[in-house]
C-alpha positions as CSV (number, residue, x, y, z in Angstrom):
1,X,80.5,91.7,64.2
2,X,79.1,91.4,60.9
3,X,80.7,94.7,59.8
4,X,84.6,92.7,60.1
5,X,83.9,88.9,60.9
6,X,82.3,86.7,57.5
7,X,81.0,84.3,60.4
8,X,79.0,86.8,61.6
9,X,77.5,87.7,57.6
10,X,73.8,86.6,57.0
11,X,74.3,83.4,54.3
12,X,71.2,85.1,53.1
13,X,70.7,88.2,50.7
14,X,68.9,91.3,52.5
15,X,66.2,91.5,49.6
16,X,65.6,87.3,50.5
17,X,65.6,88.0,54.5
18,X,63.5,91.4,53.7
19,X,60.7,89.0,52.0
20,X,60.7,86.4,54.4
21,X,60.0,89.0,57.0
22,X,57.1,90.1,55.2
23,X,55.6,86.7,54.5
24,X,55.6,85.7,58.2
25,X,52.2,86.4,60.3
26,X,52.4,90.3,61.8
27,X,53.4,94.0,60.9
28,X,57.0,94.7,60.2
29,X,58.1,97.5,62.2
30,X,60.9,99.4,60.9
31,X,62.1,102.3,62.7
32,X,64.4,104.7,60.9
33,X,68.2,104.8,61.7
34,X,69.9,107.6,60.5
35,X,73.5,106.4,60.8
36,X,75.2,103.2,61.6
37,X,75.2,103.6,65.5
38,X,71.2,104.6,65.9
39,X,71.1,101.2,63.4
40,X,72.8,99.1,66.3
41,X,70.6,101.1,69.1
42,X,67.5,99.7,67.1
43,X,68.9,96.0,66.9
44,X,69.9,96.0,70.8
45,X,66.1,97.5,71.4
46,X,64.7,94.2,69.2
47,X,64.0,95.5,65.7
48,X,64.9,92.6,63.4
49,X,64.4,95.6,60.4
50,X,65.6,99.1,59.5
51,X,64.7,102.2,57.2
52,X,66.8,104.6,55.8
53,X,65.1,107.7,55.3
54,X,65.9,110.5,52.3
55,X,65.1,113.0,54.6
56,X,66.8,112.1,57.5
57,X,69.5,111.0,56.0
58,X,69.7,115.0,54.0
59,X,69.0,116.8,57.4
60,X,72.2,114.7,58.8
61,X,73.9,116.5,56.2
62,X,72.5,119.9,56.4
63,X,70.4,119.7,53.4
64,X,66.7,119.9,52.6
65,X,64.8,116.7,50.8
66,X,64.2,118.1,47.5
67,X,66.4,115.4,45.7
68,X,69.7,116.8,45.6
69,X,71.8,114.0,46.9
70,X,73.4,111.3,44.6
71,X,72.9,107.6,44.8
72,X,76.7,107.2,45.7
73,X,75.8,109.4,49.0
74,X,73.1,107.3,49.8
75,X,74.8,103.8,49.2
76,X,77.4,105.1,52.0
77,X,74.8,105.4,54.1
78,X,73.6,102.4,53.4
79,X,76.8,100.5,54.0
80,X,77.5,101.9,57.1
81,X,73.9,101.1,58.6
82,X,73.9,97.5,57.4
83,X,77.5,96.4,58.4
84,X,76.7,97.9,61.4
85,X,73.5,96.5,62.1
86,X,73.6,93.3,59.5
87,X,69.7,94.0,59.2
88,X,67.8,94.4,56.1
89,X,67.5,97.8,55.2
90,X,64.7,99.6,53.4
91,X,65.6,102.4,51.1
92,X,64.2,105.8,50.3
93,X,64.9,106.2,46.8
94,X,62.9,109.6,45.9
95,X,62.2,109.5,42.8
96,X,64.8,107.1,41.1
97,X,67.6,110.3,40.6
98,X,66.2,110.2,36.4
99,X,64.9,108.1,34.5
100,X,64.6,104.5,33.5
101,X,68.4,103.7,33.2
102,X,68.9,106.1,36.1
103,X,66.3,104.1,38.4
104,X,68.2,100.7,37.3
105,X,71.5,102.2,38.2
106,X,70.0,103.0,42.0
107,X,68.6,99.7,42.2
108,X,71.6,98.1,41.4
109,X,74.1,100.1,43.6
110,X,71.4,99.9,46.3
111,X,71.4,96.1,46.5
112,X,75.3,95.5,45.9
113,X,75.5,98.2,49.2
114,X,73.3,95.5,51.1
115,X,69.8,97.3,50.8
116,X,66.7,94.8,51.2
117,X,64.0,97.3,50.1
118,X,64.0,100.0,48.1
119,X,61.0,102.8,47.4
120,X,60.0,105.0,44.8
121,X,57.8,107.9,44.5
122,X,55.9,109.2,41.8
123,X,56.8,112.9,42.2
124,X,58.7,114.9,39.9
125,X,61.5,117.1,40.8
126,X,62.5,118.3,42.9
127,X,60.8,116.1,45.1
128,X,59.3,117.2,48.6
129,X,58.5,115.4,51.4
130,X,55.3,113.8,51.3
131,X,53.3,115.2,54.0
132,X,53.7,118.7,52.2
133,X,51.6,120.8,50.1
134,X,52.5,121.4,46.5
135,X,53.9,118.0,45.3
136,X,53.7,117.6,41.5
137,X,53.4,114.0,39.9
138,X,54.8,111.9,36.7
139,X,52.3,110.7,34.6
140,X,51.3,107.4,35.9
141,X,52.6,105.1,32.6
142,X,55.9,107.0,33.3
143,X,56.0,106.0,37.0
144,X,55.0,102.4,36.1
145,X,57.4,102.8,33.5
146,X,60.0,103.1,36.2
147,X,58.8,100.6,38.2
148,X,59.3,98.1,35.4
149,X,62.7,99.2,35.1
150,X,63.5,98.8,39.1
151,X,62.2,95.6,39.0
152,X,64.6,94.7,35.6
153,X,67.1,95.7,38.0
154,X,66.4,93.7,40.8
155,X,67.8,90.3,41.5
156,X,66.4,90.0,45.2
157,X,66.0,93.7,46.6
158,X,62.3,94.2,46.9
159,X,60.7,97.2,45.1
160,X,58.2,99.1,46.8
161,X,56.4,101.7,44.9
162,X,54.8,105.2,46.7
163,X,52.4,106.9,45.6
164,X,51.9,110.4,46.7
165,X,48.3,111.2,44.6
166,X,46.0,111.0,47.3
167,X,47.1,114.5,48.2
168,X,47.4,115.6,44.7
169,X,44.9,113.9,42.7
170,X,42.5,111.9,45.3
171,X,42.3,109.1,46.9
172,X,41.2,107.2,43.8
173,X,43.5,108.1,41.5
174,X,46.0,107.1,44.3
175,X,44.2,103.4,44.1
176,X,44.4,103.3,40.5
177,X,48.3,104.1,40.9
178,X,48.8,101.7,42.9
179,X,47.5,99.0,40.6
180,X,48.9,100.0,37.6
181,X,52.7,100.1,39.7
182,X,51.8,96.4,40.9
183,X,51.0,95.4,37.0
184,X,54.4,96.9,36.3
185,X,55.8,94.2,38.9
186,X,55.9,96.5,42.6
187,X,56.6,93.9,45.0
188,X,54.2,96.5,48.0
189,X,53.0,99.5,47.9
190,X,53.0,102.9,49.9
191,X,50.4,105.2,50.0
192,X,51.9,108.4,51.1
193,X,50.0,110.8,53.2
194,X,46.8,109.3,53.8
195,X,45.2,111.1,57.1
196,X,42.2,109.3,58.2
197,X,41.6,105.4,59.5
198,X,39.0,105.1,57.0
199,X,41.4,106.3,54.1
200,X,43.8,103.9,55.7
201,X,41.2,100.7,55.8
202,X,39.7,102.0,52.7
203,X,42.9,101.8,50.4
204,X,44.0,98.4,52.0
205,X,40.4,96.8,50.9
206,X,41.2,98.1,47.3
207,X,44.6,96.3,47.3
208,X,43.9,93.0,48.5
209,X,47.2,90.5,48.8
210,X,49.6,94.0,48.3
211,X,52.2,94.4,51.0
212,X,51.1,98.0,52.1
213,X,53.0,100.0,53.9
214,X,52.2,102.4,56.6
215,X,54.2,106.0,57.3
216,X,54.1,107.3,61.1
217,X,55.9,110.5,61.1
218,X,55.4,113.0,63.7
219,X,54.0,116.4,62.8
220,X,52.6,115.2,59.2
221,X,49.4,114.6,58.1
222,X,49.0,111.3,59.5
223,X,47.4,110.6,63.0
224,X,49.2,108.7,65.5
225,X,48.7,105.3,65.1
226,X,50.6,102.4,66.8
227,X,51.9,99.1,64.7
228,X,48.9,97.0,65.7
229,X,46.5,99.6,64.7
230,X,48.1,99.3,61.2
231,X,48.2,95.8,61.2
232,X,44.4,95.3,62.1
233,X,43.6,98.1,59.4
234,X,45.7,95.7,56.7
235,X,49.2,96.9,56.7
236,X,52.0,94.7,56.1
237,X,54.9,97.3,57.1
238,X,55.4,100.9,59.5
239,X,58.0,103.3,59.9
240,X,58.7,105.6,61.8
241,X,61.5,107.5,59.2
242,X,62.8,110.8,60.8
243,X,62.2,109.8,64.8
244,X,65.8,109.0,65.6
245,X,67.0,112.1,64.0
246,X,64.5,114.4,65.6
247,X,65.5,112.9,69.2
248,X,69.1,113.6,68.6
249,X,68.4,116.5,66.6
250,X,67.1,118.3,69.4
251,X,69.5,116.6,72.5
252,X,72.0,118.3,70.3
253,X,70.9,121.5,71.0
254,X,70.0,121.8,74.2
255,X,74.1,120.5,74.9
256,X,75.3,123.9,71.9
257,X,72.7,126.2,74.4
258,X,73.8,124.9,77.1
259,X,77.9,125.0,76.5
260,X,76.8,128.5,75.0
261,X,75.6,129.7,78.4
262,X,77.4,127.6,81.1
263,X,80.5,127.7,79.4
264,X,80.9,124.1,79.3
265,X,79.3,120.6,79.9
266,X,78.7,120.7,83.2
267,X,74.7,120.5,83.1
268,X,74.3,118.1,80.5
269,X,76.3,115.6,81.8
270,X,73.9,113.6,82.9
271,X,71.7,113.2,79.8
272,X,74.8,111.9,78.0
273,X,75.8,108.7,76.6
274,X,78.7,107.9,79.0
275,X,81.9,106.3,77.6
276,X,81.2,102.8,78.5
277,X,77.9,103.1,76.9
278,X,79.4,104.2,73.6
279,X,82.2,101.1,74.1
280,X,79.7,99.0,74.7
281,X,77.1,100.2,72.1
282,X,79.8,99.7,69.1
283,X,81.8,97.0,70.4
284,X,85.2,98.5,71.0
285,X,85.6,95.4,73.6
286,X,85.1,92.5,71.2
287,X,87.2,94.4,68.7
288,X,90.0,94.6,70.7
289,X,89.4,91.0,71.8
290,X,88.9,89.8,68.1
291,X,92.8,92.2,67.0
292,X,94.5,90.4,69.8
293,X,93.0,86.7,68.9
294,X,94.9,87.1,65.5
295,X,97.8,85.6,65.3
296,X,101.0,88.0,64.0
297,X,102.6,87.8,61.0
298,X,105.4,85.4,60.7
299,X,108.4,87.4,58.8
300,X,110.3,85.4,57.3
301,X,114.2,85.2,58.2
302,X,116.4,87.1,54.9
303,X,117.8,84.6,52.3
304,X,121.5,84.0,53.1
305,X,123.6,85.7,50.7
306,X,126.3,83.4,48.5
């Protein structure tokens, strides 16, 4: 129960654990969790890492991903997912919510929230997601410029910088961003948008030793692709950002159509999470086990009065 018990804490930081991952032999697979129970779904299915997506995280809120949320909003997010899960945690952080200062105020709030990884994009805003047509960029000495601020910031949270000019500019201005965000001290890289295998294996040859990170969204730009297919093309990290949501997104309505037209539950019972799956998915049990294990509060008897 890492999210009460300090036993149960890492003894590492989640930017340490997040590089040790990505210095041992295969792909890190992050799947996105939206919220701190889909974070413990992912840990029970094996995942050993986590993403937090800006878009998901938005649509959970009702809003677009155009960069309107505040880096206090996120870090509750991210709270909630890592004491949940106690995994490291890889960030979207659009665009860095400013400038310099501004990106070294997210970077610092992120890792004292218990992020691992953060990301940031070269797009100006208000930002859009990145498998969308008309994305504007920063010049690319201001986005290095961040970059070298993030890293400032950073005492162990690793900084990933994403690049969105291969839809914008071309694929080789999207290799020469890259390096220059590496020079500026990125820790890995993610090439946002790319939509063939060859672009894939292409950019990876032009950035050899960089961690490179791989997006699989559905209904983007990118093919499907599974984890070893990005491994063997030269990726070092995958997520899968927005899945989780979209799956519950879209239970959730079918149960509002069907309460709309049945007048009730009835029909959906059966695709439900029943009670003792929730229980046992958040742990009411060993809470209840860990409240009664503590011993009560000796009051001590009043003071005789003279």
């Amino acid at each position: 129960m890492p999210y009460l018990l300090a036993d149960d804490l890492p003894t590492e930081s989640a930017g340490k654990r997040f590089r040790a991952a990505l210095e041992r032999p295969g792909i890190y697979r992050l799947p996105g969790a939206h919220n701190g129970q889909a974070a413990i779904q992912a840990r029970n299915a094996g995942f050993d890492g986590l993403y937090l997506s800006g878009a998901a995280m938005t649509a959970s809120m009702g809003l677009p991903d155009l960069g309107i949320i505040t880096v206090d909003e996120v870090a509750f997010f991210i709270r909630q997912i890592v004491r949940s899960s106690g995994l490291p945690l890889l960030v979207d952080g659009d665009t860095g919510y400013g400038e310099a200062l501004n990106v070294m105020h997210m970077v610092r709030t992120f890792e004292d929230a218990g992020a691992g990884a953060v990301h940031l994009e070269d797009q100006i805003l208000p930002k859009k997601c990145g498998h969308l047509n008309g994305k504007a960029l920063v010049s690319p000495t201001d986005m290095a410029g961040k970059v070298a601020a993030a890293k400032k910031a950073s005492r162990d949270i690793v900084i990933v910088a994403r690049t969105d000019a291969a839809g914008v500019e071309g694929f080789d201005a999207a290799v020469e961003r890259a390096k220059l965000y590496v020079e500026a001290g990125a820790d890995a890289i993610f090439p946002e948008a790319l939509n063939t295998r060859e672009m894939f294996e292409k950019f990876a040859a032009a950035m050899p030793g960089v961690p490179l990170l791989a997006n699989m969204t559905e209904f983007g730009k990118t093919p499907f692709y599974t984890a070893d297919e990005f491994e063997a093309m030269g990726y070092k990290m995958v997520i899968w950002p927005v899945s989780s949501l979209r799956v519950a997104n879209k239970a959730q309505s079918l149960l509002y159509a069907a309460i709309a037209k049945d007048g009730g539950t009835h029909a959906m019972v059966d695709a439900m999470q029943t009670r003792a799956e929730l229980y046992d998915v958040i742990g009411l049990h060993d809470y209840e086990e860990l409240d009664a294990s503590i011993v009560k509060t000796i009051v001590p008897e009043a003071i005789p009065q003279v």
